[in-house]
N, C-alpha and C positions, 0 to 999 in steps of 0.2 A: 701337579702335586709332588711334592719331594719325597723323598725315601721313609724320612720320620713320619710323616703325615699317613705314609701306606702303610706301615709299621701300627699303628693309632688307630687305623680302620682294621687291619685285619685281623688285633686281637678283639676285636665286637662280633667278629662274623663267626660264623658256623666250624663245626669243627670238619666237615665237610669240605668244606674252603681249602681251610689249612691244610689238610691231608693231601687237596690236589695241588695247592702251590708247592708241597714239602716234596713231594713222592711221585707225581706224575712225571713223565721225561719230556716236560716243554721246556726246562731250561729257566724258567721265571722264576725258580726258588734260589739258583746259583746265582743271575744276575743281582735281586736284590740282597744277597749273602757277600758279593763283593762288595758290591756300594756300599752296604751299612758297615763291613771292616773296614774299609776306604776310610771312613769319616771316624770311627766309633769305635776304635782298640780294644782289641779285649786282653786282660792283665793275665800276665805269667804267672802262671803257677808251675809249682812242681812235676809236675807231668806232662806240661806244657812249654815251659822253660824252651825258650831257644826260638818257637815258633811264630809266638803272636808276640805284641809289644805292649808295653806298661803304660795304659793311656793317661798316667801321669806322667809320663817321662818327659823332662824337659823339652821345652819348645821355643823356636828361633823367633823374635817380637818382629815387625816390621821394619824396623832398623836398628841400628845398634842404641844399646838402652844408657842410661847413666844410673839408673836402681834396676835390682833385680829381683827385693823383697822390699816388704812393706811390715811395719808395725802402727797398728792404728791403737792410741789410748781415749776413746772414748769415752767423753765425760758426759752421762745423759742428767737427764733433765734441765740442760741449760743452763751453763756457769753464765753469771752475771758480767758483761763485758767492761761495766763500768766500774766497779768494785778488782776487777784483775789487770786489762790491761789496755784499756780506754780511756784518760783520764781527763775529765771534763770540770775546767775550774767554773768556769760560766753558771754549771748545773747547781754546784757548790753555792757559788753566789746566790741562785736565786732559788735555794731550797727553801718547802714551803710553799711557795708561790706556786698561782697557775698557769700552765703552757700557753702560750702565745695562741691564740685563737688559728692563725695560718696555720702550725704546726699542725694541728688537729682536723684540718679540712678532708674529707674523705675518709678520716681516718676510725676502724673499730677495732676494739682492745679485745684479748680473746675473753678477760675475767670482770674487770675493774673498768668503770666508769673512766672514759677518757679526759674529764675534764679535772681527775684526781690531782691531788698538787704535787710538786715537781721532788724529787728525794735528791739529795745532791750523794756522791761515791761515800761510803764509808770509810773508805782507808786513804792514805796520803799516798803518793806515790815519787818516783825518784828515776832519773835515768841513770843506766849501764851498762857497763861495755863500752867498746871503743868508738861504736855505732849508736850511743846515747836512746838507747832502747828504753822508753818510759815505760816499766812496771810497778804493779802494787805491791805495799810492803808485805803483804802476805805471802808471797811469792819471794823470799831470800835465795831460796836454791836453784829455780828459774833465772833469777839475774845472772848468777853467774856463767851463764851461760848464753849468753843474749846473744853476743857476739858468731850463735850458732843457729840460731833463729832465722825465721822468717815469720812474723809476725803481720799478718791479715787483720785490720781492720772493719775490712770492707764489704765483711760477707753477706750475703742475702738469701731466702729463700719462700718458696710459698707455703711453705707450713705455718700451723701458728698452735699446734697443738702438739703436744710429745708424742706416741705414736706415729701418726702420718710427720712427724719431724724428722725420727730418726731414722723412718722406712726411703724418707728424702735423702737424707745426708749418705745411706750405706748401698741404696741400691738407685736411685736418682727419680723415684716415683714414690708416691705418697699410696700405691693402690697396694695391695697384697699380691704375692705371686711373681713377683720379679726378681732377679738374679741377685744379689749383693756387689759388691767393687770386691770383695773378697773373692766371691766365686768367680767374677769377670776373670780376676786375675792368674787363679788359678786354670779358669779356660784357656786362656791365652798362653800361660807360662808353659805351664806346667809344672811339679815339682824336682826338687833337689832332694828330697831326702827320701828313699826307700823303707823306710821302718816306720816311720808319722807319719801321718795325717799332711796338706801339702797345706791344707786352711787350719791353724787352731784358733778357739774361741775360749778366755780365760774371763773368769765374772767375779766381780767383788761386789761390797755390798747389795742392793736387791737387785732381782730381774729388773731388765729392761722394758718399759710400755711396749715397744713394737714386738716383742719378743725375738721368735726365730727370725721372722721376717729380715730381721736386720742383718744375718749372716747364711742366711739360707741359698739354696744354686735355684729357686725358682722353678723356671721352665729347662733349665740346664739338666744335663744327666746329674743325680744324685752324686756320685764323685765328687764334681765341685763343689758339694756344699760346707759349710764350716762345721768342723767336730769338736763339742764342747769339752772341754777337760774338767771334773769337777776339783774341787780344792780340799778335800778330804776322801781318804778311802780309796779305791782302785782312780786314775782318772776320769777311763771311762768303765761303765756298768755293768758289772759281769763279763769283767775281762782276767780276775784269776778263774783258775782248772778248779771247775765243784770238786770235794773228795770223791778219792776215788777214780779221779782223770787225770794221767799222766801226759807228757810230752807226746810219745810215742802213741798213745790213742787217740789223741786229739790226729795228731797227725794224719792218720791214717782212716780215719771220721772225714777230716775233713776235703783230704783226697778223693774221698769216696762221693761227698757232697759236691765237690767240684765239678767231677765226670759229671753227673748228673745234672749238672746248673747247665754243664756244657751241651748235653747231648738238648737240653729245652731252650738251650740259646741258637742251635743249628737250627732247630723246628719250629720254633717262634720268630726268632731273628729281634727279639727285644732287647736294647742297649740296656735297661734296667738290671736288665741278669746277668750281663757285664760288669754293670753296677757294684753287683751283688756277690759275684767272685772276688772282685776286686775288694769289697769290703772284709769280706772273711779273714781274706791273707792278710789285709794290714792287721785287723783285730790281733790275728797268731802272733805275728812278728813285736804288735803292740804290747803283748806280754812280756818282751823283755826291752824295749826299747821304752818304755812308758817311766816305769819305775823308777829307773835310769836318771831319765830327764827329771824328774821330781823331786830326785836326793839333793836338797842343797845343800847337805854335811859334806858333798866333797868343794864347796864355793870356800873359800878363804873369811876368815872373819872379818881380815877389811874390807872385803867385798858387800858380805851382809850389811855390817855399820855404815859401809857408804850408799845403801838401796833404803836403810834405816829400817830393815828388818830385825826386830826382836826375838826370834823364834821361829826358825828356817820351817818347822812343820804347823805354826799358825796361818790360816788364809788370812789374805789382806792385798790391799791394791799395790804395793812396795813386792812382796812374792811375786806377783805377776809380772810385776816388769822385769826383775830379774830372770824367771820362766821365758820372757817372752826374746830377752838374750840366748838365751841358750839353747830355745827352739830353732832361732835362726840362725844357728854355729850349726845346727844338723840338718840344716839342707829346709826347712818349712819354710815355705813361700811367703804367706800372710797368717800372721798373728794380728789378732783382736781382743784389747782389752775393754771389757762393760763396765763402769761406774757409775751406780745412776743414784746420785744423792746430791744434786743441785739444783735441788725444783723449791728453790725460795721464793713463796709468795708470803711469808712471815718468816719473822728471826733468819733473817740477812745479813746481819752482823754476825752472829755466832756462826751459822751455819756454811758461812762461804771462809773463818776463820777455822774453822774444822775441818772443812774439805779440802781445803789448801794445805791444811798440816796433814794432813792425807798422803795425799798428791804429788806435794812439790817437790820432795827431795828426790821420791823415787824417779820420776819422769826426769829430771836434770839428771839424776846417777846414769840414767839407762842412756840416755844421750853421750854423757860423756864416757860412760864406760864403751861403747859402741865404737866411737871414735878413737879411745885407747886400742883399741883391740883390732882397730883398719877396717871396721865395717860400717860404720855411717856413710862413709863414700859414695854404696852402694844400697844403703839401706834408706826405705823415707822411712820417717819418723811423722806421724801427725797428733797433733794436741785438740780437743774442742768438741762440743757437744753442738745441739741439734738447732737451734736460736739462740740468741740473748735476753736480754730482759727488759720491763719499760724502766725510762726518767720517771714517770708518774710512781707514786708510791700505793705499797697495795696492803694491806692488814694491820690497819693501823697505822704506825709509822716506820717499821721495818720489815718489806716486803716488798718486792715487784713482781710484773705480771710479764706475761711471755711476750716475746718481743722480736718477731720476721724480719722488719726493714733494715736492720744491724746485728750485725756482732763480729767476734771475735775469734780467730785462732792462731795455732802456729805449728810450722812445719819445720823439720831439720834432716840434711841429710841428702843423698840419693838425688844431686842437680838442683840443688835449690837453694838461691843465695841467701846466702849465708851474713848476719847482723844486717837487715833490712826488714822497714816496715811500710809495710804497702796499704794503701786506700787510706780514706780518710770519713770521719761522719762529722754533719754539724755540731753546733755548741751546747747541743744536748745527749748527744749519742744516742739522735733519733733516728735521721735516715743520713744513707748514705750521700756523702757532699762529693766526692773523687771517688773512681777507678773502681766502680763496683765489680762484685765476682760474686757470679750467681753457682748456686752448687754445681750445677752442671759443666761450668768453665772450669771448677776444682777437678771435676774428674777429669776431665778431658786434659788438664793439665798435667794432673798425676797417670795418667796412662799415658802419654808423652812420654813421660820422664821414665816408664818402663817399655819404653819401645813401642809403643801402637800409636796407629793411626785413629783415634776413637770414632772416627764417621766409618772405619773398615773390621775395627773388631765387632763382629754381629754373630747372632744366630738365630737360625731361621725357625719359627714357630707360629702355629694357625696363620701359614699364610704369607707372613712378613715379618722382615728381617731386624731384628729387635738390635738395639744397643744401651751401651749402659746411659749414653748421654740420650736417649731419644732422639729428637729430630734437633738439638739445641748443642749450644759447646761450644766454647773461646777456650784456645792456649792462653794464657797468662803470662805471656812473654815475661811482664816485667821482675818477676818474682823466680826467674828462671837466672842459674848462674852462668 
């Protein structure tokens, strides 16, 4: 039984117990007191300063990395792959029509009758860039950028519903209760910045189906897990001084809280109350580093115009990506941005022309601005939500239904070649025809590319040694620069 696991039983037991592991002189409260600092840092505070270490403090990957931070913009409920960057003339031809009886063998639709007839793409499409990157024309500000793409065709996964979708795509398991790639990463890394948060989570339009799930640390110590910023109002909630509480009383409150968290972290020996110090002090220091970060009247006006923000103090998905620059100039690991307004199963034409005038300039700005600035090098960049969509058509005649065996994303940045498009699906953009890439080969890719071993970044819980790829996990050589 590991440290954690004795840790887990011994706060059930009697307070009896405790007293004689804490206090009797056999030596058994020291030994598990080093172990658990061995593994489980407890954060500097002011009184503490010098002694123990910041268990975010940066951490050395398994070999040397090609990214060091990540920006994930998530686009949930499943942008339609064929309508943005799949383009299927064949589909086109035989709209209308119904699927080839083969096509549908085995196969069950999660909404819509599978023998529904075929929708060919709504938009026309064009290649761009020097690497003749076929995009939808709904996407102008994407093309110009292609040439910094890596665009994925060929992606796969076992979901086939938005919840257990996205809880796939962020944490590699459809179950509840598992770590995020957010929080993997922050376990692994550790942070760069002292004053944030090392995970931020930035949300536009509505919540997301899987909700926390999608950026939560799981089974992970609380630290790793993602801290939502909200988009109006203090970031995070009840982070100004109520009247009445100055600097200097906070201060000296919270010193006094800390002793206290410390002397029931000796006695207990629970990394939660680690946790839990360490949360305080960021909160404090959040106070003026928060702010800070949110003011985009000090961002230049061509900066705004080129993110296509109207009003630096309006939320909007275009804010965020700008935010999600600047969180990663002060040292935050993983930034995550939530979009979840592409769940077309009617009005599919409007709706994926709306989200795209959303979306698209800011996502290209944030790119090219990152690489103005010498951080794309070392930054990944990732594009795409949770599935794709069916060929078959669903609500009428503008609509599709969710869609596992295919879709679409793309990544830039941080080791990954750059104007290439990898995989391929047949002449419906039904399933995948070449070089499929199941979520799990994505991660194991993207941890790669931040230094790990993904069959060695683990941690251990009831028992056995969890990881973000489970038992599963391909590099994706080809899509590697």
């Amino acid at each position: 039984m590991n440290i954690m696991q004795q840790l887990q039983q011994a706060r059930a037991t009697y307070l009896s117990r405790r007293w004689f592991l804490g206090d009797c002189g056999v030596g058994l409260a020291s030994i598990a007191a080093s172990s658990l600092l061995a593994a489980e840092t407890v954060p500097a505070t002011p009184s503490q300063a010098g002694s123990v270490e910041n268990p975010l403090a940066p951490k050395k990957p398994h070999y040397p990395a090609k990214a060091k931070r990540v920006i994930y913009l998530f686009q949930a409920g499943a942008p339609s792959h064929l309508e943005l960057f799949d383009n299927k003339p064949e589909l086109t031809k035989r709209n209308g029509q119904l699927p080839p009886a083969e096509l549908l063998k085995g196969y069950r639709a999660a909404f819509i009758n599978p023998n529904s007839a075929l929708l060919g793409p709504k938009f026309k499409f064009a290649k761009h860039g020097n690497c003749g990157m076929e995009l939808s024309e709904v996407l102008p500000h994407t093309a110009k950028i292609a040439d910094n793409l890596c665009l994925i065709r060929s992606m796969q996964t076992e979901a086939v519903n938005h919840a257990p979708g996205q809880m796939m795509m962020n944490s590699g398991s459809q179950q509840f209760g598992r770590p995020s790639f957010g929080s993997w990463t922050l376990y692994g890394l550790g942070s760069e910045s002292a004053d944030l948060p090392g995970f931020v989570v930035l949300t536009s339009a509505k919540g997301t189906s899987g909700g926390a799930s999608n950026y939560g640390n799981g089974f992970l110590p609380t630290m790793y897990g993602g801290t939502p910023f909200r988009s109006a109002g203090d970031p995070v909630l009840y982070l100004s001084n109520p009247k009445g509480v100055d600097q200097e009383t906070q201060r000296t409150s919270l010193d006094a809280l800390n002793r206290l968290n410390g002397l029931a972290l000796q006695s207990e020996l629970d990394p939660e109350i680690a946790a839990r110090i360490h949360s305080y002090e960021m909160a404090y220091r959040l106070q003026t580093s928060a702010p800070d970060l949110m003011d985009l009247g000090q961002e230049s006006q061509a900066t705004l115009d080129k993110y296509g923000i109207k009003s630096p103090k309006d939320a909007s998905f275009a804010r965020n990506c700008l935010l999600s620059r600047r969180l990663i100039e002060r040292g935050v690991r993983f930034v995550q941005l939530f979009h979840e307004v592409w769940d077309q199963h009617g009005n599919l034409t409007g709706g994926v022309k709306q989200n795209a005038l959303d979306t698209d300039q800011a996502s290209a700005a944030l790119v090219s601005d990152l690489k103005e600035r010498g951080l794309l090098e070392d930054t990944i960049v990732i594009w795409g939500g949770e599935f794709g969509r069916t060929p078959m058509v669903q609500g009428g005649n503008d609509g599709r239904d969710h869609h596992n065996r295919c879709f679409s994303l793309w990544l830039a940045g941080g080791g990954i070649k750059a104007g290439h498009t990898h995989g391929q699906t047949d002449d419906f953009g039904f399933n995948v025809s070449a070089n499929p890439v199941l979520v799990h080969d994505l991660h194991a890719t993207l941890l790669h590319l931040l230094g790990f071993d993904h069959t060695r970044l683990t941690y251990r819980f009831q028992g056995r040694d969890y990881r973000l790829t489970d038992v599963h996990g391909r590099i994706v050589k080809e899509i590697l620069a």
